[in-house]
N, C-alpha and C positions, 0 to 999 in steps of 0.2 A: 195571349195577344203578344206577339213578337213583334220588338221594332226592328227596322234596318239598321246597318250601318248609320246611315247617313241621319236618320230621324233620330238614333240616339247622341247624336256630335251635336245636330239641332237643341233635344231640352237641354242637354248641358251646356252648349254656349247661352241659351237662356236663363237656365238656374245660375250662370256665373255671371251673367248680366244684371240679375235680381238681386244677387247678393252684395252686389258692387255698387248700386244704386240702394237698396234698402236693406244693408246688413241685420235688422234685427228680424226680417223674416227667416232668417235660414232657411233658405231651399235646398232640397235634397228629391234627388232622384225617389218614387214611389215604393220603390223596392225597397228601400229603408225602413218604412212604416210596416207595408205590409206583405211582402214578397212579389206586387204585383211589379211587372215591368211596363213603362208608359204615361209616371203621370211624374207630381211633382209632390212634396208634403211641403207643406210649411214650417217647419219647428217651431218657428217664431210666432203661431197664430196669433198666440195671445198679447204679446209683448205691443211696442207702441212706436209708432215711427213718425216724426213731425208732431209729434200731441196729439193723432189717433192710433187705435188701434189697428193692428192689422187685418184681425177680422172681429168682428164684434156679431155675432147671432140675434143679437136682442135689437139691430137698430137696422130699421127697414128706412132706405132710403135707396136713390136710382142703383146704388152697386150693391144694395142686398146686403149691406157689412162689411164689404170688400175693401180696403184702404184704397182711396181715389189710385194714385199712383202705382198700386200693383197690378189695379183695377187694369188701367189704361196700358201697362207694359202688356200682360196676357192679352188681351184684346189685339194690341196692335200685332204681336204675335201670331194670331192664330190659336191663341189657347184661351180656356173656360175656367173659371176656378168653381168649385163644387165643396159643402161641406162633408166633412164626414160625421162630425158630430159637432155639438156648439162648440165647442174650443179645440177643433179639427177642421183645416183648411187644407182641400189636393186643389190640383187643375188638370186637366186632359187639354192634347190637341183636340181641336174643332174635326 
């Protein structure tokens, strides 16, 4: 899955939005985690931002784990966040 130009200037003006707004997610291009081109990793899953976590697996509530706040940036976005495992957070465009 190749992105364009234009859709890779898109997640990284996103991931530098994310990062600027909730430093302790470190967002990183997908390719970092696992060679794929297209999404985004979180580093920071685990970590805490405001007194939540960023993603938490164990806590079902309307964002699934999600920190409300990254929750609402990928949404308003156009993008999904997705686990990859409990203490592994991507996100794909929609």
């Amino acid at each position: 899955n190749n992105q364009t130009g234009e859709n890779k200037k898109q997640s990284i003006k996103l991931i530098d939005l994310i990062n600027e707004q909730m430093p302790e997610v470190m967002a990183v291009p997908s390719e970092d985690f696992d060679g794929r081109v297209g999404g985004m990793w979180f580093r920071g899953s685990q970590d805490v931002h405001q007194d939540e976590y960023v993603y938490n697996a164990y806590l079902y509530n309307d964002t699934m784990g999600v920190h409300p706040k990254l929750n609402a940036i990928l949404k308003s976005n156009g993008w999904y966040s997705e686990p990859y495992d409990s203490g592994t957070l991507m996100a794909y465009k929609l």
